[in-house]
C-alpha positions in Angstrom: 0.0 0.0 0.0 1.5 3.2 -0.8 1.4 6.6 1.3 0.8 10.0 -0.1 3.1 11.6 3.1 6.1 9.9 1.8 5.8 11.6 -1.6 5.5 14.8 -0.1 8.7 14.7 1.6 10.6 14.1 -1.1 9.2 16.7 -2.9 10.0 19.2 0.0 13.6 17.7 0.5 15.3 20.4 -2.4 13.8 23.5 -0.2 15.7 21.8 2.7 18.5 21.3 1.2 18.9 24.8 -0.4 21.6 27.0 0.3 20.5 30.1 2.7 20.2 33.8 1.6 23.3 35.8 2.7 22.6 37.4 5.4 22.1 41.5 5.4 24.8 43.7 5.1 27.0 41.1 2.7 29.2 42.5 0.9 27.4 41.7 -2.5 24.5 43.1 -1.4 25.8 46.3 -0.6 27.9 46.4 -3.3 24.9 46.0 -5.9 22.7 48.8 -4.1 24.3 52.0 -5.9 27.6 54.0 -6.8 30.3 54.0 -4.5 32.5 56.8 -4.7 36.5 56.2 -5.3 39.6 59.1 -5.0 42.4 58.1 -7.2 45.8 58.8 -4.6 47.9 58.2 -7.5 50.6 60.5 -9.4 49.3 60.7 -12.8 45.9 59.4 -13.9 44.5 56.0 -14.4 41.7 53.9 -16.5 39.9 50.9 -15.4 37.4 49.0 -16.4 34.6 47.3 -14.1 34.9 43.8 -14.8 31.2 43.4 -14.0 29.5 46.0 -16.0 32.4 46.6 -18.8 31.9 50.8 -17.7 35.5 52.3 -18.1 35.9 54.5 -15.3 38.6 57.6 -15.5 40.3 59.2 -12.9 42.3 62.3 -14.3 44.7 63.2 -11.6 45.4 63.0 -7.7 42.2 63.5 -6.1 39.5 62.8 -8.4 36.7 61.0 -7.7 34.2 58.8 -10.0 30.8 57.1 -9.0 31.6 53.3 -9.8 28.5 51.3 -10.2 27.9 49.1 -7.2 28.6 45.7 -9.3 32.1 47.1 -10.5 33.1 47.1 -6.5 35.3 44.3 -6.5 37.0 45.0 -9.1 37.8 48.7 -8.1 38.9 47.3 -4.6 41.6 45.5 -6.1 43.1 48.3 -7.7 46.4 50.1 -6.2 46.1 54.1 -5.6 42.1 53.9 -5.5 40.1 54.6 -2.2 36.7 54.3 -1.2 35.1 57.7 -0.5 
């Protein structure tokens, strides 16, 4: 005789097993919210390119500052001479 129940928990056994939402405050998620600001502390000026989005951002000379798109943060943060503003 078969049993309806035992169907239904293997039906629910993928939600169990599925990974858990970040929790709030992640760096991706905050990261993906908006621009983030960056000052280029280098000599001369720079170009880089968000690996995320493809945006080529500029930063002309000591001290500017460019709105990166929130996706492009990883990238940015791995680049020498730029600072989060």
């Amino acid at each position: 005789m078969s049993c309806c129940g035992n169907s239904r928990r293997q039906q629910a056994a993928p939600a169990q097993n599925a990974p858990a939402a970040a929790p709030a405050g992640t760096v991706g998620e905050t990261s993906a919210r908006g621009p983030v600001y960056y000052e280029y502390i280098g000599a001369t000026s720079i170009t880089v390119r968000g690996a995320a989005t493809g945006t080529i951002y500029r930063f002309g000379s000591f001290g500017s500052r460019v709105a990166v798109d929130g996706r492009d943060v990883p990238t940015m943060d791995t680049v020498p001479n730029l600072r989060r503003v």
